[in-house]
C-alpha positions in Angstrom: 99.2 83.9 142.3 100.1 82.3 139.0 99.9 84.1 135.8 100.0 83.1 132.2 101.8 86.4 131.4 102.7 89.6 133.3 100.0 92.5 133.1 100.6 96.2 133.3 98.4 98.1 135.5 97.9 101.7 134.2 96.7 104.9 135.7 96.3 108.4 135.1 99.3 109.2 136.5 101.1 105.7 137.6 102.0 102.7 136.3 102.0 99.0 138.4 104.8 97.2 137.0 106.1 93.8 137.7 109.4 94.4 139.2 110.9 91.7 137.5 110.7 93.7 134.1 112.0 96.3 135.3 115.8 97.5 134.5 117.8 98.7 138.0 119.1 101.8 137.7 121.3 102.2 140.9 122.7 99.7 143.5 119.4 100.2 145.8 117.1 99.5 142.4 118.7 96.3 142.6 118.6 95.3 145.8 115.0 96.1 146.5 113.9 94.5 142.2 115.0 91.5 143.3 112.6 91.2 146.1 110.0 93.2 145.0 106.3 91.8 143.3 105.7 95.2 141.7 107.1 98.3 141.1 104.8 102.2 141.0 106.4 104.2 138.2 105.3 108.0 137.5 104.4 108.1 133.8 105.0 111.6 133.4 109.1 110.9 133.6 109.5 107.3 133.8 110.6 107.9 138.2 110.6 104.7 140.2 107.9 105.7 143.0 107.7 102.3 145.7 108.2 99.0 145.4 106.1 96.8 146.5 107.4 93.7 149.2 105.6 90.8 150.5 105.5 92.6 153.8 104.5 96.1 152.8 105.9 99.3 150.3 108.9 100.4 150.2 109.0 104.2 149.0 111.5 105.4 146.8 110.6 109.0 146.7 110.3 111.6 149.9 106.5 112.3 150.7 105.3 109.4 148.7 101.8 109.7 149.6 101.7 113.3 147.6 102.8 111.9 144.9 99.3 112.0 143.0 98.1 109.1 141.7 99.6 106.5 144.4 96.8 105.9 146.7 94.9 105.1 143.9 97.3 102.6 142.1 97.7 100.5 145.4 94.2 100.2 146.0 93.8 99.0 142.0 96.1 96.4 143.3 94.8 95.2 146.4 91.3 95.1 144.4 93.3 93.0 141.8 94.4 91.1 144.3 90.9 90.2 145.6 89.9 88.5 142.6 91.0 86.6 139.0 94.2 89.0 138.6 93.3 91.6 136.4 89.9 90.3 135.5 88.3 93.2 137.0 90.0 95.9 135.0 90.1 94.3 131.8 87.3 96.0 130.1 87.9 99.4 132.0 89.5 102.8 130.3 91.4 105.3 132.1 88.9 109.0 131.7 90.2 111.6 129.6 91.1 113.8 132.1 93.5 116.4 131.1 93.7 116.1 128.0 92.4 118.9 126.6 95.4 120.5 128.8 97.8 118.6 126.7 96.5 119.4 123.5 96.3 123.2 124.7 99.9 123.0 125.4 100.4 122.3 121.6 97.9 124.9 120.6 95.4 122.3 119.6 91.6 121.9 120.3 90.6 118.3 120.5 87.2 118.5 118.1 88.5 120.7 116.2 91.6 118.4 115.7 89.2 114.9 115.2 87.3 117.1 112.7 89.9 117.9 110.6 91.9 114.7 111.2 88.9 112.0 111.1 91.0 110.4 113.8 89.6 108.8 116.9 90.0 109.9 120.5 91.7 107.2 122.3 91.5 105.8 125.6 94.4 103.9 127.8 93.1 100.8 129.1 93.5 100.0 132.7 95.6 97.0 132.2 97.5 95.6 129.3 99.5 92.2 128.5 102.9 91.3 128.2 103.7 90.5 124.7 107.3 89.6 125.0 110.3 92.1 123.8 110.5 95.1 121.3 113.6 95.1 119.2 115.4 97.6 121.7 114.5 94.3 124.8 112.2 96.9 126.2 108.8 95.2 127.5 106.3 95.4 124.8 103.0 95.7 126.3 99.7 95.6 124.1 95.8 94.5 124.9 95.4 91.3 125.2 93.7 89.9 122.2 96.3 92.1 120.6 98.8 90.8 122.7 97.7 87.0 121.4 97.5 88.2 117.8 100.9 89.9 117.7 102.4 86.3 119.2 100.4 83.8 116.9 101.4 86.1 113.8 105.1 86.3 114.6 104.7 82.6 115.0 103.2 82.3 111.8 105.6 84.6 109.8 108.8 82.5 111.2 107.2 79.3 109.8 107.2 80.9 106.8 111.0 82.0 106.9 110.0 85.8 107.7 111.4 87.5 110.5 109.1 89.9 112.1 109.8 92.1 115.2 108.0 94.6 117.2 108.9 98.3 117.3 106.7 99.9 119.4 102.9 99.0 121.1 101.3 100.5 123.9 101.9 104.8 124.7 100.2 106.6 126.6 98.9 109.8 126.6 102.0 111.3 128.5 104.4 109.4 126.1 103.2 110.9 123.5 103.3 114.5 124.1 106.4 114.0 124.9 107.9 113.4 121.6 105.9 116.7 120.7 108.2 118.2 123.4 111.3 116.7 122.0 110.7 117.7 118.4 109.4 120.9 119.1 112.7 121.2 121.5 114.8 120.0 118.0 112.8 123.0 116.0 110.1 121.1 114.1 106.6 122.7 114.3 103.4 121.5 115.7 102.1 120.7 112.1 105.2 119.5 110.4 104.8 116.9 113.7 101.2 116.2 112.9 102.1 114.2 109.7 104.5 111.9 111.2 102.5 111.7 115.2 98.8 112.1 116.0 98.3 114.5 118.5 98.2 112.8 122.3 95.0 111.5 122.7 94.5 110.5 118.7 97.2 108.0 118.5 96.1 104.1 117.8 99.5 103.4 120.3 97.2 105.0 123.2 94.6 101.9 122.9 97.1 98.6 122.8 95.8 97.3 119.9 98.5 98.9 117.5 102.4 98.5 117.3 105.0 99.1 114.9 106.6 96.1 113.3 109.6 96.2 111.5 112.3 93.5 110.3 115.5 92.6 111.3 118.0 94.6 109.1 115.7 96.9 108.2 115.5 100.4 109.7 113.0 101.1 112.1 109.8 102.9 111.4 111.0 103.8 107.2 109.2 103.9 104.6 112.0 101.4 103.6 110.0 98.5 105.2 107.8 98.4 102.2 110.3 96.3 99.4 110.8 94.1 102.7 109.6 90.0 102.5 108.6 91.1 105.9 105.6 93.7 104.5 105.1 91.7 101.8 104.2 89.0 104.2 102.1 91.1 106.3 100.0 92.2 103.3 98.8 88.8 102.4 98.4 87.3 105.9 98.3 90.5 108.4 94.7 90.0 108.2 94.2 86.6 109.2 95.7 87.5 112.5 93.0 90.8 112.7 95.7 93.3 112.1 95.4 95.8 109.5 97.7 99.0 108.0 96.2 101.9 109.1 98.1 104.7 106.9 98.3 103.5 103.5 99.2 106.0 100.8 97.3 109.1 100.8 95.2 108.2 103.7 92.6 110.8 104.8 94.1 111.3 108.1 97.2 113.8 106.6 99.3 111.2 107.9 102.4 110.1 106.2 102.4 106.3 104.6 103.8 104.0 107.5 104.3 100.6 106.2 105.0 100.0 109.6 101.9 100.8 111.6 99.5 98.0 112.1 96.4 97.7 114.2 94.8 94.5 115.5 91.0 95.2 115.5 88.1 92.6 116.4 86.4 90.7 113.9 83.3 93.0 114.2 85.0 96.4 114.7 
């Protein structure tokens, strides 16, 4: 079935991604990419689970159906399949499930932490839109008005002799503690992390509507980006396109300034 662009199917625990996104990592990977439609990938660790083949899956893990999460990612598909592609999930959010678990693991309580933070909880969506390439070529996937926004913007900022490019966009829950792991691993604490990274579940990343933009040249994710014609640019025309900075100096959130950070939001949000 034709497709203006690729969607990412997301679960709790597995993500449906079009094979031909994905990068092989072995001689099989390749083989089986190349003929695949989609591909089941555990979020937790980034494992290829199945692909799946015109004529059935192929598993790439022993005892695939224990893997949890599976059964219910194929039969997000098949129902996909059965109508518009992806129209049915498109206004659908994955639950909240185990999250608190997460945020015990860091020592955190979530109302406590939206108290004292005034941040949001976010929800994943259950399907987001390709919006082309990050500055790494890894996919860069965001909602789709986001998605449209991000596009028509870049668009904009090249017509104007400003290079823009993408960071980061969609994380998800899983994602995200992670980089608690890997700084807690490096010796940081859990608050000195809180001023650079919302806790999982509190990040704007977590809803595809916000990415990181940056500028070729320029160091990712710095506070550098600000004397850039790129966030000069984005200051006087970021908002025509519905995104907006989200930690400005001395924000109430205890989150450091990020020039970088943008976040598309609708007209009346």
């Amino acid at each position: 079935m034709h497709r203006s662009t690729p969607l990412l199917i997301n679960t709790e625990t597995v993500e449906l991604w079009p094979a031909p996104l994905l990068r092989a990592r072995s001689n099989l990977d390749a083989r089986l990419l190349a003929r695949a439609q989609w591909v089941l990938r555990r979020k937790r660790d980034g494992r290829y689970l199945a692909a799946v083949l015109a004529h059935g899956v192929h598993s790439l893990v022993p005892r695939l159906p224990r893997e949890p999460g599976v059964e219910e990612a194929l039969a997000l598909l098949d129902g996909a399949r059965s109508r518009p592609f992806g129209a049915a999930l498109e206004d659908q959010w994955l639950p909240l499930v185990g999250l608190q678990q997460r945020l015990q693991q860091l020592g955190l309580d979530a109302q406590r932490y939206a108290h004292d933070s005034g941040l949001a909880l976010e929800a994943e969506p259950c399907v987001l839109h390709w919006a082309g390439r990050d500055r790494f070529a890894r996919p860069l996937w965001l909602r789709r008005d986001a998605a449209q926004g991000w596009r028509r913007m870049r668009l904009h900022a090249a017509r104007d002799g400003v290079a823009l490019d993408a960071i980061s966009g969609f994380r998800s829950h899983a994602y995200q503690l992670g980089i608690f792991e890997r700084k807690l691993a490096r010796g940081q604490s859990v608050p000195q992390i809180l001023k650079v990274n919302a806790a999982p579940g509190f990040s704007e990343h977590h809803s595809g509507h916000a990415l990181d933009i940056g500028t070729p040249g320029d160091a990712p994710a710095e506070e550098t980006f600000e004397a850039t014609a790129a966030f000069a640019w984005l200051q006087a025309n970021a908002a025509a396109h519905g995104f907006h900075l989200s930690y400005p100096r001395d924000n109430p959130h205890g989150i450091v300034y990020e020039p970088w950070h943008w976040c598309w939001k609708p007209a009346n949000g």
